[in-house]
N, C-alpha and C positions, 0 to 999 in steps of 0.2 A: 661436274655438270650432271643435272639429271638425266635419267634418259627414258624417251617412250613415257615420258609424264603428262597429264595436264596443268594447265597455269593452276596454280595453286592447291595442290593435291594433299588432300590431309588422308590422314589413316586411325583406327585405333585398337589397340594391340586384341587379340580374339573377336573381331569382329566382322572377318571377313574383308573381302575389297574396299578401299579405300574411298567413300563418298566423297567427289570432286565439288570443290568450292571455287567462286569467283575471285578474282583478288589477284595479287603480281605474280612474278613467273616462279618468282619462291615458291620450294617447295615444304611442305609443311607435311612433319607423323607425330603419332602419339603413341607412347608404349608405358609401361610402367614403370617403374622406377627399382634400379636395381644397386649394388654395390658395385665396386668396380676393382676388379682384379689390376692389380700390380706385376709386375714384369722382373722376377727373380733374376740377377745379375751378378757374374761377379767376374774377378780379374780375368780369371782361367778359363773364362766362357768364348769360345768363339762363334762371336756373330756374323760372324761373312766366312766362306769359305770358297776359295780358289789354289790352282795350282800354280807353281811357281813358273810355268814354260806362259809365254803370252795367251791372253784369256781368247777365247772365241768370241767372235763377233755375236751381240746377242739379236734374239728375233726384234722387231721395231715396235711390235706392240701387236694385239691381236687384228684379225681382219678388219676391224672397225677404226681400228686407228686409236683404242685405248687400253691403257697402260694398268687402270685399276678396273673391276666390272663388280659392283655388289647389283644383282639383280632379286626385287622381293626377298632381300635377306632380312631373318630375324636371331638372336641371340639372346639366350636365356639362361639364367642360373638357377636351378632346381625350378622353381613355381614363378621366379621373377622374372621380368621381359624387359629389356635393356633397351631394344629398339626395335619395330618391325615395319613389315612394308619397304626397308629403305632402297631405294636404286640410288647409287651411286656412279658417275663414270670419269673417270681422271686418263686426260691425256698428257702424252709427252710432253715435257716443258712446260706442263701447268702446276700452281702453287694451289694449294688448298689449305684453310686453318682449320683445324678444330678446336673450338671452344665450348667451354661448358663449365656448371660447377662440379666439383669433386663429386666421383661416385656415380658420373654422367650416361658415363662407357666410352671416355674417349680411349686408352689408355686398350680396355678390353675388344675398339676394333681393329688396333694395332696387331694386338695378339691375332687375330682372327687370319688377318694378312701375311703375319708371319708363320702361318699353321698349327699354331699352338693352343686356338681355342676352335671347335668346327662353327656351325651355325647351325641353331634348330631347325631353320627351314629357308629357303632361296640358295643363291649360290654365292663363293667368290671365287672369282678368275685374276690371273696376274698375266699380264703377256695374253690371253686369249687361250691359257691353262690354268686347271684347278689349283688353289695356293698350294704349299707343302712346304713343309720346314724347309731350313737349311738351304731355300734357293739364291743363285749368285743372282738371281734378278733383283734382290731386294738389299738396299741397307737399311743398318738400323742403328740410331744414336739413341742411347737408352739415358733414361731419368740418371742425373748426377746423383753417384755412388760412394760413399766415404770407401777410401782405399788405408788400409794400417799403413800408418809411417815406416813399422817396419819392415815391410813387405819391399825384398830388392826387384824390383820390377823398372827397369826403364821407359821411358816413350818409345822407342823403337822393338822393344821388347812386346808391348801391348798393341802396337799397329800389326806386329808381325801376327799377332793373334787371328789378325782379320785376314791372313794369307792363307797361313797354313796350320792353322788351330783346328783344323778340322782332322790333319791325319792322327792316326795312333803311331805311338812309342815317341823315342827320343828324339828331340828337334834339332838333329844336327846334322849339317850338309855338309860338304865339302866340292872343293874346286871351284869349276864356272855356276854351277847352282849355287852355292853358296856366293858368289859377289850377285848372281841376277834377282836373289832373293832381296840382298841388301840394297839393290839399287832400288828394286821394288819399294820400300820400305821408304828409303830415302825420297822419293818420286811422292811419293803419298804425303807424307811429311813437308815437302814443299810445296806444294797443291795448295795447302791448306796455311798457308806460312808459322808452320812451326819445325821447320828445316833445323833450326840452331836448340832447337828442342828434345834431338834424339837421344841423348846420352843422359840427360838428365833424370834423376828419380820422378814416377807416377808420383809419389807422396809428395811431392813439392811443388809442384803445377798448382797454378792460380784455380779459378774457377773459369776464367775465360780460356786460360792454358789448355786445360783438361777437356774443355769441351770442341777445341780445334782436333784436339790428338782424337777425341772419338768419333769425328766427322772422318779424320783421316782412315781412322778402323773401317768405318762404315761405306768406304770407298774402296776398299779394296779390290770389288769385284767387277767395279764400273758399270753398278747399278741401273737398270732402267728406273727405278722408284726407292726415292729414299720417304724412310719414317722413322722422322723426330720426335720423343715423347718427350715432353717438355726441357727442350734443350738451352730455357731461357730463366728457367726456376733456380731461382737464390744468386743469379749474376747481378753486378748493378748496372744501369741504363747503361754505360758505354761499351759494356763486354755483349750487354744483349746486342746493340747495334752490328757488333764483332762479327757475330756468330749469326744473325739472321742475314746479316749480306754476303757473308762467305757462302752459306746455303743458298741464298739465291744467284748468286756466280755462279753456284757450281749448275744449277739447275739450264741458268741462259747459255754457258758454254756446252754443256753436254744433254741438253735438250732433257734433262731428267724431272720426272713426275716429283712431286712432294709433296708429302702429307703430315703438317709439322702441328702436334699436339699443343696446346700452349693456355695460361691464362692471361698471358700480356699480347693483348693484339695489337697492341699501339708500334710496339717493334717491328712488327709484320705487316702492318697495313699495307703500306706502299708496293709490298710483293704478291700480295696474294690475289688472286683471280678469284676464286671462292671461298666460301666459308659455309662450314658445317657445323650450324651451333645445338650443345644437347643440352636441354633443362628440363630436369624435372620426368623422365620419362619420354617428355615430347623432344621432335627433332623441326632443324628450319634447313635448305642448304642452297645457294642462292649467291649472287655478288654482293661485296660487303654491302651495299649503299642499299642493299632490297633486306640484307639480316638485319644487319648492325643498325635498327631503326626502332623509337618507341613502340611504335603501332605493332612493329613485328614480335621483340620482342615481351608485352604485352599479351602477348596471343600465346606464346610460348609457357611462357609463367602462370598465364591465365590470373595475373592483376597488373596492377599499373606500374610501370619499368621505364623511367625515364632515361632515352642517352643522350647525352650532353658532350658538345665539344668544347673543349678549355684549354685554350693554351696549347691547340695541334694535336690535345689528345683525344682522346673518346674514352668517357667515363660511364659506367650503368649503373645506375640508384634504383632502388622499388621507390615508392612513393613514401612511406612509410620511413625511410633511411632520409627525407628531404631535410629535419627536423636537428639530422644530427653535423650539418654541414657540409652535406651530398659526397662523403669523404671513402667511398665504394667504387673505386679505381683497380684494376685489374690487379695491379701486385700488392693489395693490400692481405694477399693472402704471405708474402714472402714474410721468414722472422725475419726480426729485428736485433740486433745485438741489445741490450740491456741498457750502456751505455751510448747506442747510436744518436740517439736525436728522441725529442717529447715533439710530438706532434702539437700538443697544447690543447685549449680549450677552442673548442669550434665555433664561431659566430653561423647562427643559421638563415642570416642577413647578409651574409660577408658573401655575396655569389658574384661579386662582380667578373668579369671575365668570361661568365659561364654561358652558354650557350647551347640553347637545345634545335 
């Protein structure tokens, strides 16, 4: 949700205050175009950190009633401007997507939320407190990770990471701590229904597998705001379906914020309340039906962007891609195996179905 905006508020990165245009309640910024920093990960990392005695009750959200606060934030890599002007406000229980192409900063405002990157200028608040690494307020399901086959790590092994991966020395309990840890663990693991999943090798989990077990990680602390950075990349359509409605379960039962990074929004549609699209330097953030529109993004790209519905989807073409058989559908970025399938020869006549 924006907040303290006007309907249709543009900005441009060193220009001062943002000159207010007429137009829907979308909000619209311009920044420059930067690279976009990736989020280092690996087994041993733990992303959530609690103790193994029952967590505290966490605060509800700041006095306003919101869960994420970017006010007139900007972020910047040396001389690049990634995004600025942006006010952002994310309550309990609301979904938000980000989308954008590669390089956008969706990924680099994850980091920002998780403490890992500051901001050159505005603020961010989590709970109605400055962010800072390592808080149990936040989880976090990170970009699927090749794990070595040979690496002896189990599923229950890698949730436990999200427990008590935080202390130092050797991870071993014993007694009543030691079963309340594993019930922990076990608790987590069926949350998320990979209960019959514990014992089994990381290296052998599907792609849908794997990304239940890291939802389960990223619960450990019973987050007020979880963030997803593309937790739908390289699954096919039915694992995606998996894995965006278990996050949304988990969001409607536990009232939890979500900020789910993604280039396939067609999975996500249905759940999300807003959408935070970045192209190109510029930002839009608005309900889908006010982003997810030619005219808008048009304005965003600054040429012609046609989106088309086909078949229950929503597809975005430039104008310029019409010619090749409008075939610029959000996981066109996903590989493909070699031997998967030939897409074939595109007719640029053949649109029947399509629908703008």
């Amino acid at each position: 949700m924006t907040r303290g905006l006007p309907a249709g508020r543009s900005g441009v990165a060193g220009t001062g205050p943002a000159a207010g245009t007429a137009g829907a309640a979308t909000t619209v910024g311009v920044a420059g175009t930067a690279g976009e920093l990736g989020t280092a990960e690996m087994v041993g990392t733990p992303l959530a950190t609690v103790d193994t005695d029952p967590v505290p009750a966490q605060p509800s959200a700041s006095p306003r009633g919101a869960v994420v606060e970017l006010a007139d934030a900007e972020l910047t890599y040396g001389a690049r401007v990634l995004w600025t002007h942006l006010d952002l406000s994310i309550r309990r229980g609301e979904f938000v997507a980000v989308l954008g192409a590669n390089g956008s900063g969706k990924t680099s405002l994850l980091r920002v939320l998780l403490g890992q990157q500051p901001l050159r200028h505005g603020s961010a608040r989590i709970a109605g407190a400055p962010v800072r690494r390592g808080s149990g307020l936040v989880g976090y399901v990170p970009q699927r990770v090749a794990i070595d086959a040979a690496a002896a790590v189990r599923v229950r092994d890698l949730v436990r990471l999200g427990v008590d991966g935080h202390r130092w020395g050797p991870p071993f309990t014993v007694g009543a701590a030691r079963r309340r840890l594993r019930d922990t663990v076990d608790r987590l693991l069926a949350d998320v229904g990979a209960a019959h999943l514990a014992d089994v090798p990381v290296a052998q989990l599907s792609g849908g597998e794997l990304q239940r077990v890291r939802v389960a990680q990223a619960l450990a602390t019973d987050p007020l705001l979880l963030l997803c950075d593309e937790p739908l990349a390289a699954l096919d359509p039915a694992h995606q379906q998996e894995v965006a409605a278990l996050i949304d379960r988990r969001r409607r039962d536990r009232d939890t914020a979500v900020l789910f990074v993604t280039h396939e929004v067609n999975a996500v549609i249905d759940y999300v309340d807003q959408v935070l699209y970045l192209a190109e330097g510029r930002w839009a953030l608005g309900p889908p039906s006010e982003v997810m529109t030619s005219e808008r993004l048009s304005e965003l790209y600054q040429a012609p962007v046609d989106v088309i519905q086909a078949h229950g989807r929503l597809v975005v073409v430039a104008a310029s891609d019409m010619a090749a058989g409008l075939h610029q559908s959000w996981d066109d970025h996903l590989p493909h195996p070699p031997d998967a399938h030939d897409h074939g020869r595109h007719d640029p006549l053949a649109t029947q179905g399509w629908r703008r």
